[in-house]
N, C-alpha and C positions, 0 to 999 in steps of 0.2 A: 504493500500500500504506500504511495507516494505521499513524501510530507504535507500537512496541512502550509498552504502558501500563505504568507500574510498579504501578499498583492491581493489576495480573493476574499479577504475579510472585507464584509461589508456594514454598512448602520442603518436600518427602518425603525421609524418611528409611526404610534399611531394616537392620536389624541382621545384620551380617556374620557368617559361620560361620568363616572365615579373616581374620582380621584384614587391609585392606589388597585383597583381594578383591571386586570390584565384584559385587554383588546388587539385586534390584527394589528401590526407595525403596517400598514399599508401604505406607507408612504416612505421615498426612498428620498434621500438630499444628498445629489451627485457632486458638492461639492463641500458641504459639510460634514466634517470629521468627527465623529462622537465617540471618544473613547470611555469603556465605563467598566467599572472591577470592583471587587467587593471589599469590603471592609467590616474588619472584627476586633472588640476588645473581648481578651482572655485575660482571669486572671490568675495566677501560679501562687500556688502556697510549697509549704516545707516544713515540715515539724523539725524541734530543740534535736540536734546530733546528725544532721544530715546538709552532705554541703551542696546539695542540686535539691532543685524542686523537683517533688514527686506526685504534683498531684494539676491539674490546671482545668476551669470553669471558664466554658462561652457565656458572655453576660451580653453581648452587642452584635448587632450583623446589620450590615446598609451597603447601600454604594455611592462611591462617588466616582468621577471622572474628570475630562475634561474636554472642552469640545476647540474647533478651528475652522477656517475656511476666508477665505477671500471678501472685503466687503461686495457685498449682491443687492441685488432689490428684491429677490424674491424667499430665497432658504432664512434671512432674515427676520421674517415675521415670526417664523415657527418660534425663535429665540426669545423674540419681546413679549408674545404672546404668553412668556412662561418667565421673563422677569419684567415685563412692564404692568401695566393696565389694560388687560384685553380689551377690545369691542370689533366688533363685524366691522369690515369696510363697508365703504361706500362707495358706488357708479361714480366711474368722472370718466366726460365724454365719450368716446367711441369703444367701447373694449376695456378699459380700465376701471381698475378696484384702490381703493384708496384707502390707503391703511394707518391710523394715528393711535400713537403707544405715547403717552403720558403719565407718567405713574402719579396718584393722588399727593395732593403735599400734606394730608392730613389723611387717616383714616385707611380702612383695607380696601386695596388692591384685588380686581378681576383676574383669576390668570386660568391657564392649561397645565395640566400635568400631561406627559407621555408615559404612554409602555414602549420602550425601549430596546430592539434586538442588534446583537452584534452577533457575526458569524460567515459562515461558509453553506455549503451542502451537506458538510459532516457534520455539523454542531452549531447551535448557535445561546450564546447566553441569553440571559431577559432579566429587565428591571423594571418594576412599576412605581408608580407615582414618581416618573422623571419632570425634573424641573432644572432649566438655567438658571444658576445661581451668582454669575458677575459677567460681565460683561467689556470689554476692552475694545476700543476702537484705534486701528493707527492707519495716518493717513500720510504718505510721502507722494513725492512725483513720479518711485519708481509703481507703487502699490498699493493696496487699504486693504486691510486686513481685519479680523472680527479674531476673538478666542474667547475665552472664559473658564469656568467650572461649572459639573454640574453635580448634582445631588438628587439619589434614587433610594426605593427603601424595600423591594424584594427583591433579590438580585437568585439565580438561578439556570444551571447550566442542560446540558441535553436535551434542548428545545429545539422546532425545527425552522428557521426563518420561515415569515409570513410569503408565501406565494402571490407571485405576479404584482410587488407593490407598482404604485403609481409613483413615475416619476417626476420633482417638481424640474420645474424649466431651470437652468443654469444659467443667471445672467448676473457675471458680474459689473462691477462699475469700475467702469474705464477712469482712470486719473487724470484723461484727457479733458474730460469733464466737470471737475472736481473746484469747486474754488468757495473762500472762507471771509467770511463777511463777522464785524464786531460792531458792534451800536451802544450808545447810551439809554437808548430805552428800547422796552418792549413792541411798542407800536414801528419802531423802523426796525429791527430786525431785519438783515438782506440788505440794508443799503451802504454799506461802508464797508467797501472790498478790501481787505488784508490783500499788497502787493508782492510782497516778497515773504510768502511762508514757507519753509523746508518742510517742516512737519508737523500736524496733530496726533492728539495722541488723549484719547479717552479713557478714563480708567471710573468703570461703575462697581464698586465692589460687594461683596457677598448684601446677598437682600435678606438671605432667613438664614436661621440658627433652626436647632430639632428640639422636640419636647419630646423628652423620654419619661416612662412611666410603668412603675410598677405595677404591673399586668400580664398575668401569663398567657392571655390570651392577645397581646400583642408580641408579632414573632420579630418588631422592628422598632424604629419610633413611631410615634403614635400621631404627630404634626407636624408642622413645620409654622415658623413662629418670625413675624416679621422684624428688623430690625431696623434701628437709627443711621443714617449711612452719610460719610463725605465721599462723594466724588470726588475726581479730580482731573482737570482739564489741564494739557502742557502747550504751548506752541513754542514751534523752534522758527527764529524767523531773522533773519538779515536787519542789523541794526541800524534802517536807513531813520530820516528823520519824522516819519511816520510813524514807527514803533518809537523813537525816541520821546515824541512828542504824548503818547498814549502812555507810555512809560510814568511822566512826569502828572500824567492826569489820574493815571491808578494808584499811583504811593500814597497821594493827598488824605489828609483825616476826612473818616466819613465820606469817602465816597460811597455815588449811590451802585447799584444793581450792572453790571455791563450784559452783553448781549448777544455769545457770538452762533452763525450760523455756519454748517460749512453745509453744499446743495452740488449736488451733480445732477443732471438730468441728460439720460440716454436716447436710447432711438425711439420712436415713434411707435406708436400700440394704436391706436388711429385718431381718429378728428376731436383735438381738446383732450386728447392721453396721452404721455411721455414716462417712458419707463422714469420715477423721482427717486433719491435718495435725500431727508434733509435732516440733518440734525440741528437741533436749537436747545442753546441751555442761558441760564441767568448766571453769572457768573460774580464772583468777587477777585480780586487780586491778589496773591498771599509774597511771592519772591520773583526773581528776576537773578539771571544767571547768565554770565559771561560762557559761550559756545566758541572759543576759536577753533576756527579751520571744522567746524562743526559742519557745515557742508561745504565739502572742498577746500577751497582757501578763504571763503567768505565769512567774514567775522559776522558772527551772528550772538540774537543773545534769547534765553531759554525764559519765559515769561511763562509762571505757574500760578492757575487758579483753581478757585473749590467751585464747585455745582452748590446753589443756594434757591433755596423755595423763596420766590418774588410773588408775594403777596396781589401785586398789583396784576400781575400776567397769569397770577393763579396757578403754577407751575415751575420745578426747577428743573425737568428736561421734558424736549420731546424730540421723538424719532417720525419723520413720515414720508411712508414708500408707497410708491405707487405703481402697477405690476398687474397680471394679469389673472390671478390668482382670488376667487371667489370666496373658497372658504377655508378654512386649514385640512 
């Protein structure tokens, strides 16, 4: 029998009606990598006169992983759907679905769990009640890139991959496309094009923690439990007198809210639909950092900020893609 190939290992997922509830993986993401494996706390005792433990107790079992892929317009959703605020798209013009992930700045959050299959023809594990757990966005002129973690709570081997999933369209977002706008308010948002950026760089970190509980009729955790979060926004960017001058405007005491967007819009889906990517966050200011030869020879300088709930915009990020893509 010829070795299991890891080239042949693949990831479907299928969006759960009951959270934690195993369903068909019927859906395949040709570009999205979801790696996922189990995890256990044992614990080991040793009785007085003996210099090895002799005895050890499973007390935990979950899984976690972690996921990757290309920034896209489309294998994306499945992601926010499961760390944002879900909601159904909407029609926008000819063939197009319009997708907005907001997550609340007060209060619980809408989202998706997955059942989760990785494998071959020979084998395939399963994990239920999959969810994306952080989220990373990086964006340079050669690429944009998505990763994160994810966190599952049956995880279980000798299963047989779901048959014939459906696969979502691969379309990633061209860099060609790509350009990053900052404002002082929410209402202009898009209109003040950042000229010379190297790179963005998004970092949304873990959303939930687990509630374990003593229960023997729970073989896992038993929730998943929202938590307090700072983002964190980076741009690398050529220290012309545009940053310099923005520079001097964010250090100031009490400054208010900033506002950046970065927007790609790709090819054509039909009359008044364009494949979107847009992200928009409210930002605050926190450091500034000298980049030489950071891109190339070009003195550039590293301008870090946190993601902040703007009371006034009613939000401190959102994501929205638009795609051809109806339902999950």
């Amino acid at each position: 029998m010829a070795a299991r190939a890891d080239v042949n290992i693949q990831t479907q997922i299928g969006v759960e009606t009951t959270s934690g509830t195993s369903v068909a993986a019927n859906k395949r993401l040709p570009s999205l990598d979801i790696e996922i494996s189990p995890e256990h706390t044992k614990q080991f005792f040793k009785g007085a006169g003996y210099k090895f433990n002799t005895i050890g107790v499973m007390n935990k079992n979950w899984a976690v992983g972690t996921f990757k892929a290309p920034l896209n317009y489309a294998e994306l959703i499945y992601v926010l759907a499961s760390y944002g605020n879900y909601a159904a798209p909407s029609v926008i013009g000819t063939g197009g679905q319009a997708w907005t992930f907001n997550p609340a700045i007060s209060g619980v959050d809408t989202i998706k769990t997955y059942t989760i299959e990785r494998g071959d023809s020979t084998d395939a594990a399963k994990a239920t009640y999959g969810i994306f757990n952080s989220l990373d966005i990086e964006v340079t002129r050669d690429t944009g890139t998505i990763s994160g973690g994810v966190l599952a709570r049956g995880f279980s081997v000798g299963n047989t991959l779901t048959a014939t999933p459906a696969t979502i369209a691969n379309k990633p977002v061209s860099m060609n496309d790509m350009s990053i706008y900052l404002d002082a308010t929410s209402a202009g948002l898009g209109t003040t094009k950042l000229t010379d950026v190297f790179k963005l760089s998004v970092k949304l970190p873990n959303k939930y923690d687990l509630k374990w509980v003593i229960d023997a009729a729970e073989t896992s955790w038993d929730d998943i439990v929202e938590q307090a979060m700072t983002p964190k926004v980076t741009l690398e960017c050529e220290f012309t007198s545009q940053m310099r001058t923005l520079y001097n405007t964010l250090k100031a005491d009490n400054v208010g809210n900033y506002f950046l967007r970065a927007t790609a819009v790709g090819e054509n889906i039909g009359a008044g639909a364009d494949y979107t990517f847009r992200l928009s966050s409210a930002l605050q200011f926190t450091d500034a950092k000298e980049q030489r030869k950071g891109n190339g020879d070009v003195y550039a300088y590293s301008f870090e900020m946190e993601c902040v709930a703007d009371t006034t915009w009613g939000k401190a990020w959102e994501i929205y893609l638009v795609n051809e893509i109806a339902s999950l």
